[in-house]
N, C-alpha and C positions, 0 to 999 in steps of 0.2 A: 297140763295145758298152760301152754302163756297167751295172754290175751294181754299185750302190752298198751298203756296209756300215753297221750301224747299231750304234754304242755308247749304252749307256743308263748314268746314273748318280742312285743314290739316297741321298737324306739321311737319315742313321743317328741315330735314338733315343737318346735316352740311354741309355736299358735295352741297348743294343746296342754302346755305348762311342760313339758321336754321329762326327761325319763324313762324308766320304762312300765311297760303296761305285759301283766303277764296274764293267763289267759289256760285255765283248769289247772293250777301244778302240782306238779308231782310229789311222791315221799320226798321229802327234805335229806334225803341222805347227805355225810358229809361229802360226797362228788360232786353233787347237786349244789349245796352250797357253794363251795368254791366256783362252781361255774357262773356261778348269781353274782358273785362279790366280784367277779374279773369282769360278767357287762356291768357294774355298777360304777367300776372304778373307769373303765370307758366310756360309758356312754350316761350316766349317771344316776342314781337310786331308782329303787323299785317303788311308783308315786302310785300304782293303782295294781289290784289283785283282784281276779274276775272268777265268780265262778258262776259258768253260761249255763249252770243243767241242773239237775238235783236226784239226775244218779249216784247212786253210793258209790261206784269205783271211781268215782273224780270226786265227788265230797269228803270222803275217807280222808285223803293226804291234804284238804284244805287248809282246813284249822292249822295240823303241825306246820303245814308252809309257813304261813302267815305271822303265825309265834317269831320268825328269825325277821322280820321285817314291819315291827313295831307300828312303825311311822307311816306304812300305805295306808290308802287307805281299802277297804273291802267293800266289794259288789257283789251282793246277794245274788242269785238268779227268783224270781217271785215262784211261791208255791213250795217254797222247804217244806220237808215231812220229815219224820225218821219213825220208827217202828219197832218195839210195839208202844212205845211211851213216845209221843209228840214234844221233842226236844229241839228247845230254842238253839239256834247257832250257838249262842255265847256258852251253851253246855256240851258243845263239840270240837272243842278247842280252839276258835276265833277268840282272840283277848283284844279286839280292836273296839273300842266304844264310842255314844255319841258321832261325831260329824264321820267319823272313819268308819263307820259302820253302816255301810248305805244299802238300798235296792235297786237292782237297775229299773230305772224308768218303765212304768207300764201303766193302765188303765187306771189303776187301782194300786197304788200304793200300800203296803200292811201297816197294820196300827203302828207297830215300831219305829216304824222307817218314816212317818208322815211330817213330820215335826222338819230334820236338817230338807227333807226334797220337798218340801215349801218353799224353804231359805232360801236353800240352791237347786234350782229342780235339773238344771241339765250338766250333766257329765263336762267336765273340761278336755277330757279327753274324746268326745262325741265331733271336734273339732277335724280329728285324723278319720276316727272310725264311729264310723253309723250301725244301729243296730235293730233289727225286728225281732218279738219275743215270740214264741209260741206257747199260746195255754195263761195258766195251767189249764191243764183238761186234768180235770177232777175225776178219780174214780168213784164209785156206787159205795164202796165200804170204806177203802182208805187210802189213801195217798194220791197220786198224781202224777202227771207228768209234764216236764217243763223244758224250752231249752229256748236258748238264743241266737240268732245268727250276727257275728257282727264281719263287718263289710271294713276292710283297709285300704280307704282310697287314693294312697299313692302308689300302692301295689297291685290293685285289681285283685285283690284276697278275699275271697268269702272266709270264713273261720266257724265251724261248727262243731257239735260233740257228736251225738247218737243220731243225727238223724240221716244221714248219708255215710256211703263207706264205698270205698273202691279195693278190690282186692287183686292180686296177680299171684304166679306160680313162686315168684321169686320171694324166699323170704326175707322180712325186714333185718335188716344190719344187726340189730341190738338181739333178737332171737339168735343170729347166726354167733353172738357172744362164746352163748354158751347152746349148741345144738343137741343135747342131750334130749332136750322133748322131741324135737323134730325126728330122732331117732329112734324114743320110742314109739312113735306114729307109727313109723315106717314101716312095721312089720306087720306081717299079714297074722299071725298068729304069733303067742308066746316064745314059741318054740324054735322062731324063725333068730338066724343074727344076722346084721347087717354089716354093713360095710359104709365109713363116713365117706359120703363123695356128693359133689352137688345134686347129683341123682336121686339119692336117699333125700335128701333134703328137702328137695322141692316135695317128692312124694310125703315124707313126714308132715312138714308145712301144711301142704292142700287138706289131709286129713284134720291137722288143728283148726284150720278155718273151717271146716266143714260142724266140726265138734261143738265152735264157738257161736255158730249163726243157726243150726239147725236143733241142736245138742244130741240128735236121735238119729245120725246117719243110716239111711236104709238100706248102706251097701256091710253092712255089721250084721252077723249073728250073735247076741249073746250066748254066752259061756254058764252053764249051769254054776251056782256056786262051788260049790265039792269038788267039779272037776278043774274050776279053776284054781282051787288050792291046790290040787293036784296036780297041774302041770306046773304053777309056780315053783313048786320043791323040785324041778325036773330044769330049769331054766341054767342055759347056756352061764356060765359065770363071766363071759365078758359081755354079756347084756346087763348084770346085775347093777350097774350102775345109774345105769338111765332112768333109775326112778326112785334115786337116792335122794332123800328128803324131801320126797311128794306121791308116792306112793308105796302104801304099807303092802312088804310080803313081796314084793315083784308082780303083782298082780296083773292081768292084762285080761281082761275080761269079756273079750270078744275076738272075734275072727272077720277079717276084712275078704269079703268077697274077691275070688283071685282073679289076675291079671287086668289089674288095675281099674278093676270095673268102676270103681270110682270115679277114676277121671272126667267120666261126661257129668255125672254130678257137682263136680268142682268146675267142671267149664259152665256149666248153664249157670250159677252163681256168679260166675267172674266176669265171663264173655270180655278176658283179656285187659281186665282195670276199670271196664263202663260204670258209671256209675249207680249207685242202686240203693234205697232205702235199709235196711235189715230186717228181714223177714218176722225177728221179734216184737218189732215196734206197727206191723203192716198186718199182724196176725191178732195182736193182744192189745193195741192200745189207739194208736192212730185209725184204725178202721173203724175205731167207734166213735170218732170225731171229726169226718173226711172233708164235711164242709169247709168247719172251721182251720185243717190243718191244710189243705189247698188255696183255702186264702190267705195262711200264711209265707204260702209258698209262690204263691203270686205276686205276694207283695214284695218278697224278694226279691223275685226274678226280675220286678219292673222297677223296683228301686236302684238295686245295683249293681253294676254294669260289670261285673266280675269276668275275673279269663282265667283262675287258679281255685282249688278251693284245698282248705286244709281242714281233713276232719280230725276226730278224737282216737280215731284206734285204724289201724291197718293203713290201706296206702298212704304215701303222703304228696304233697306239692302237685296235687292234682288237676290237671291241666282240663274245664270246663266249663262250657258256657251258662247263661240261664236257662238256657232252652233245653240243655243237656240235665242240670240240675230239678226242673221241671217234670223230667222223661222218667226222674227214679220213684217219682210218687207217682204214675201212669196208676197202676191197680187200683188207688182211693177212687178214680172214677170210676170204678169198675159198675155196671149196671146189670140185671137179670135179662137186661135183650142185648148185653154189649162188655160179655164176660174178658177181662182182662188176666194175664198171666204173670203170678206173685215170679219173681226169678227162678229158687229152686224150685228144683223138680217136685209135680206131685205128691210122691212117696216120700221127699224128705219134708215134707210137711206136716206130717199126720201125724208127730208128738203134739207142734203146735197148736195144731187145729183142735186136738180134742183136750188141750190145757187152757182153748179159749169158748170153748162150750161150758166146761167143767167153772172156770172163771164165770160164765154170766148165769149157769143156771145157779149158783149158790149168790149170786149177785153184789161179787167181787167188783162187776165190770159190767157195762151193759152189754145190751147183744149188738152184734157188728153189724154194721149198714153197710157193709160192703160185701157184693154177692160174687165172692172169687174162692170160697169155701168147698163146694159141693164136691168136688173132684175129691179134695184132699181126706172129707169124711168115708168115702168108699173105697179109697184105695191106698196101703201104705200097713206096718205092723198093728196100725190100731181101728181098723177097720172094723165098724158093725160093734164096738167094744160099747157098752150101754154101762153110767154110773148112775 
């Protein structure tokens, strides 16, 4: 699986103290660097380092980013956790201290942070780009969830991480790098070889995004154990590579429903790039907070006057209004006389559904105030399944 992350960085104003402003970044490879140190000698230092969310696949490459750029300074997003020990940033590799070590602006400030955002309570960079937080929305046992939206008002840019995604058939450039996953998607069983052509591609692709947003495609049969060892010792030798250094044995562990049956379930996900919340965060987290995540969504949409949005993972420079971006959180209104429908299909929801039952009945998480479940507990591989 690649499930590729996306850092963005913007050139700062003068009015804003000028430099630039980077926004979730990535491993610090030395690529990456080089690429840092050529906008830096252009357009000049990196004066602010953001991170909007407090997902772990954007918090993970923080800290090391930050190490090569001393002198930024860092924006928390509020509601850090980590797990299972509750650990401070500054023991996750952020080395930035005192005044360079900020929260972005919210409610309620953390003890840490209270002291410089008295000093200075507003961002000098808040000059170019404006920002609304969401959350944290607390969970029932531990952690949380957070993220920010900020607004680039010479560009008309909304800027988000997890909470919107757009997806299409075509896969992103950096996947097509190296298309070895894509290809081993592609096949409908172990046994199958393929052929690289944009064909294969897209079909491999649809299957990763399907893998990434649902994780339980119901157009898959599992493969008993035994016999998938079985057929792995049996596997084509010019497939053997496609799962070199990411999967033990050549494994392939399921059989994809033939002729393409999939495709309507990658279309009712996509419906062509529209944009659309992810069914993890509309299953497991935001439905339990619909009130308050709709007002946050409101406030965007009536704040700022966006015509692009660029999220964290899958499409990008996406071309969309507020009213559009309004339309992917539709299901949080969902009501028991005015049932709305999550994007995937039924069937691929019924890992989700009974991993957010199992969630509130051990009381990980509360129970969902959103009545767009019922379908998905009756119908799908986990159907009537009682823990």
């Amino acid at each position: 699986m690649n499930v590729p992350v996306r850092q963005t960085t913007i050139k700062l104003s003068k009015d804003a103290g000028g430099g630039l402003f980077v926004h979730n970044p990535v491993a610090p490879t030395p690529q990456l660097i080089r690429m840092m140190k050529a906008l830096e000698k252009e357009h000049g230092p990196i004066r602010h380092i953001v991170l909007g969310t407090v997902a772990l696949e954007h918090k993970s490459t923080f800290g090391p980013f930050c190490q090569y750029f001393p002198k930024a300074t860092v924006w928390l997003q509020p509601g850090q956790w980590s797990f299972p020990i509750n650990l401070p940033i500054e023991l996750l590799g952020v080395t930035q201290r005192g005044p360079r070590l900020r929260e972005i602006p919210n409610n309620s400030i953390s003890t840490p942070y209270r002291y410089y955002a008295n000093i200075n309570p507003i961002p000098e960079w808040s000059k170019d780009i404006e920002f609304e937080t969401l959350g944290p929305l607390r969970f029932q046992s531990v952690g949380g969830f957070s993220e920010t939206a900020f607004f680039h008002k010479s560009t008309k840019t909304l800027i988000v991480t997890d909470t919107v995604a757009s997806v299409s058939d075509q896969p992103p450039k950096i996947i097509e790098e190296d298309p070895r996953a894509m290809l081993f998607h592609a096949r409908d069983s172990i046994q199958d070889v393929v052929e690289d052509n944009a064909e294969t591609r897209k079909k491999g692709w649809r299957r990763m995004v399907q893998f990434g947003l649902v994780f339980f495609p119901s157009q898959i049969d599992v493969v008993p154990l035994v016999e998938a060892f079985s057929e792995a010792s049996k596997i084509n030798e010019s497939m053997k590579p496609l799962g070199d250094g990411a999967v033990p044995f050549s494994l392939y562990p399921w059989k994809w429903h033939e002729n393409n049956a999939d495709l309507k379930n990658f279309n009712a996900i996509s419906r062509e790039g529209e944009l659309f919340c992810p069914p993890i965060l509309t299953k497991l987290i935001l439905d339990r907070e619909p009130d308050r995540t709709l007002s946050w969504v409101d406030r965007v949409c009536s704040r700022f006057a966006f015509q692009r949005i660029i999220p964290g993972h899958l499409n990008n420079n996406v071309m969309a209004s507020p009213a559009q971006f309004r339309a992917a959180f539709d299901v949080l209104s969902s009501q028991p006389d005015n049932l709305k429908k999550q994007r995937p299909l039924v069937e691929d929801l019924a890992l989700l559904q009974e991993a957010s039952d199992i969630l509130s009945k051990f009381g990980v998480v509360g129970p969902s105030k959103v009545c767009d479940g019922e379908l998905s507990r009756v119908d799908g591989r986990f159907a009537g399944l009682k823990i």
